[in-house]
C-alpha positions in Angstrom: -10.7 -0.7 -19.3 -7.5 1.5 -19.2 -8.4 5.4 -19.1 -5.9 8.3 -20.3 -5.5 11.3 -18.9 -3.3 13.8 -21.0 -1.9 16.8 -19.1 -2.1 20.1 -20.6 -2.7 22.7 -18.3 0.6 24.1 -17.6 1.5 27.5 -17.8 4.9 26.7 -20.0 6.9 29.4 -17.4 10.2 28.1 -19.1 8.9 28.1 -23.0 7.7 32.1 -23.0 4.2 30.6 -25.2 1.9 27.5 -25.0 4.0 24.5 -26.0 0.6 22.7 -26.0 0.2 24.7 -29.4 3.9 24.5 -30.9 4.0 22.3 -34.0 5.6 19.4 -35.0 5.4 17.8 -38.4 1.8 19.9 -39.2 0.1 19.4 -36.0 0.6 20.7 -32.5 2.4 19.2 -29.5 -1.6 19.2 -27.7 -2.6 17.0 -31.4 0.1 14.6 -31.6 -0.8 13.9 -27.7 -4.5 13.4 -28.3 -3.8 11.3 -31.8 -1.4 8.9 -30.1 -4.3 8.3 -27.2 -7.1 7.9 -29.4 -5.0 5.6 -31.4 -4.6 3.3 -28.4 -7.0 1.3 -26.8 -7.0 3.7 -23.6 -10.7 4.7 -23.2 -12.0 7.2 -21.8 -9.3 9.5 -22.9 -9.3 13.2 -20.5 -7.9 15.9 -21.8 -6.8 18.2 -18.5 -6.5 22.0 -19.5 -6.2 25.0 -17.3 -3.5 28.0 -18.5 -4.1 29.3 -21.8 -7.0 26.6 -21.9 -9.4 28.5 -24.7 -6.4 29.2 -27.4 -5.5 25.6 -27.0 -9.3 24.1 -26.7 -9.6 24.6 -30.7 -6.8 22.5 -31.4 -9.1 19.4 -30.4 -12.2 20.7 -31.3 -14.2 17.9 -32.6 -11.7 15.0 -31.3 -13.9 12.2 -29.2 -12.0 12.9 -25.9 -13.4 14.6 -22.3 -11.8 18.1 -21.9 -11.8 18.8 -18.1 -11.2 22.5 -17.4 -8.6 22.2 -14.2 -9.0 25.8 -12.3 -6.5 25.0 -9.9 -3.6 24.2 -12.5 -1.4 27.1 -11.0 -1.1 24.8 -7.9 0.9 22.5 -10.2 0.6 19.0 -11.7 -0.7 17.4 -9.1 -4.3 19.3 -9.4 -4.3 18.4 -13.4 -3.5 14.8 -11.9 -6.5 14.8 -9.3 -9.7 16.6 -11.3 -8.2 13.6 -14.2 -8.2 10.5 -11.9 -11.3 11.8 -10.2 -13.1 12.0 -13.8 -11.9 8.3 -14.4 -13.3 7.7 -10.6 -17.1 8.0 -11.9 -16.7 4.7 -14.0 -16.7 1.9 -12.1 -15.2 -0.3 -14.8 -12.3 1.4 -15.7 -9.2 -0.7 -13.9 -6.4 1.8 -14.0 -5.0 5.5 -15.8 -2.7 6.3 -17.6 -1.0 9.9 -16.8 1.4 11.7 -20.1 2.1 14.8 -20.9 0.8 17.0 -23.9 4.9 17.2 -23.9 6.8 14.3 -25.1 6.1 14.1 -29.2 7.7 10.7 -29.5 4.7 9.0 -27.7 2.6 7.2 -29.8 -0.4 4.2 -29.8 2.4 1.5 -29.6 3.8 2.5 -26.3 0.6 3.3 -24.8 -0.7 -0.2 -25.6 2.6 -1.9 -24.7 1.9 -0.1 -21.0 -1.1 -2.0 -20.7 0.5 -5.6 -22.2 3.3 -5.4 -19.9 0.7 -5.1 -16.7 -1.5 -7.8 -18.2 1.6 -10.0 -18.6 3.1 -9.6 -15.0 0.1 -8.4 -12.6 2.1 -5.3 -11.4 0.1 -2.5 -10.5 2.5 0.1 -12.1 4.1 0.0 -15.1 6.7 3.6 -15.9 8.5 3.9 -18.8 12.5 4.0 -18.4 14.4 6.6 -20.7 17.8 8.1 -19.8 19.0 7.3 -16.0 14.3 7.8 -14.6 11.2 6.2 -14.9 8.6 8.2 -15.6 5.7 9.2 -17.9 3.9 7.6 -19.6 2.6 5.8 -16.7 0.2 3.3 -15.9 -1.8 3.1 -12.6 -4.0 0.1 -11.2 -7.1 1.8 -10.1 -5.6 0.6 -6.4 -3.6 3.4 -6.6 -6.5 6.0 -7.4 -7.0 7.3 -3.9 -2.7 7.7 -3.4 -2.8 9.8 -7.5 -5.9 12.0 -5.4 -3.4 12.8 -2.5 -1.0 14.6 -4.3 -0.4 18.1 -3.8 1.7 21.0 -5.8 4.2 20.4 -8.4 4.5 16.6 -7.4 3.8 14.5 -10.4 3.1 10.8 -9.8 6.8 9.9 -9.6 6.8 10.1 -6.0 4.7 6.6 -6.1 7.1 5.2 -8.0 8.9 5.7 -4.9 6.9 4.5 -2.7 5.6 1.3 -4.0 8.5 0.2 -5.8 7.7 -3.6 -5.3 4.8 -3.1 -7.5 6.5 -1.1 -10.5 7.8 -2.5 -13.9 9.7 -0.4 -16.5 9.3 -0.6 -20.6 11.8 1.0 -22.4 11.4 4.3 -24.1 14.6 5.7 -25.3 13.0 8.5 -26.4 10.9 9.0 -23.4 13.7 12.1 -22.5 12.8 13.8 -25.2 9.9 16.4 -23.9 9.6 20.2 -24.8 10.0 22.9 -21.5 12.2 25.6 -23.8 12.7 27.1 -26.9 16.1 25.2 -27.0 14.2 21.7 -26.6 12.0 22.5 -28.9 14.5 24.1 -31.9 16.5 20.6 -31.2 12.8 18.8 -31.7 13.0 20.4 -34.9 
C-alpha cells in the first residue's frame, strides 16, 4: 500500500494570496491536487496544511482524505514533509509515500499510478519524475527511506535524496511536471 501526502502548507511568499485556493478550470489548485490523489490507488491520502490552513480547509471539506494541521510550516517544507511521513509511519502496511505539491495542476491519477508501476516493474526504491533539465515531484519513496524523509530540516524538499541515493532512483517522464504555480505570472500563463 502506497500512501500520498499532498503539501499545502506554504505561505505562497512569492504569489501575494493562497495559491492552494487559485482556480483552474472551476476548482482550486488544493482540489485538483486532492482529486488527482483520490483518483489514484495511493491510500491513505494526507493532506498537510499549515499557513492560511482554515480558508483553505473548506475547499476539501467532505473529501475522504487525513488533513494534518503542520504548526511548524514556517520552518519550510521539510516540517510539512515530516508530520506527513510520520502520519503514514503509524501503518505498518503502507510500503512507501508519495510527496506532491498542492502546486503542479497537470498532475493527475495516471502519473500517480504510473509512480507506483515503474517501482513495481524495476525494484528501485525511488522513483522522481523528470521534466525540463530535474527530477523532482511527484515522488515516490520505499518506506526504507522513511527515517532519511524524517531528517530533513528547513526549506529542503526531498530532492536532496535524490542525491544521495542515486543508485536507487528511476525517472518517468512528466513534461509537464515544470509547470507549478509560485507567482501571479505562472499562474496568468496557467490560464
Amino acid at each position: 500500500m502506497t500512501g500520498i501526502v499532498i503539501l499545502a502548507a506554504g505561505e505562497s511568499a512569492r504569489m501575494g494570496q493562497p495559491k492552494q485556493k487559485l482556480l483552474y478550470h472551476g476548482k482550486s489548485l488544493l482540489q485538483h491536487a486532492v482529486q488527482a490523489a483520490l483518483n489514484s490507488t495511493c491510500r491513505p491520502v494526507i493532506v498537510v496544511l499549515g499557513a492560511y490552513a482554515d480558508i483553505v480547509l473548506a475547499d476539501i471539506k467532505g473529501e475522504p482524505v487525513v488533513v494534518i494541521h503542520n504548526s511548524n510550516w514556517e520552518e519550510g517544507m521539510a516540517s510539512s514533509i515530516r508530520v506527513g511521513i510520520m502520519e503514514l509511519e503509524k501503518d505498518d502496511d503502507i510500503t512507501g509515500a508519495i510527496i506532491m505539491l498542492c502546486d503542479q495542476p497537470f498532475v493527475d491519477a495516471a502519473l500517480i499510478d504510473s509512480l507506483i508501476a515503474q517501482k513495481e516493474k524495476t525494484g528501485k526504491g525511488i522513483v522522481a519524475c523528470y521534466y525540463g533539465d530535474t527530477v523532482g515531484v511527484p515522488v515516490l519513496f520505499d518506506r526504507k527511506y522513511f527515517a532519511e524523509l524524517l531528517l530533513l530540516k528547513g526549506h529542503d524538499g526531498a530532492k536532496k535524496l535524490l542525491h544521495s541515493f542515486k543508485k536507487d532512483v528511476i525517472t518517468i517522464p512528466f513534461a509537464l511536471g515544470k509547470v507549478d504555480i509560485d507567482t501571479i505570472k505562472d499562474y496568468e500563463n496557467l490560464l
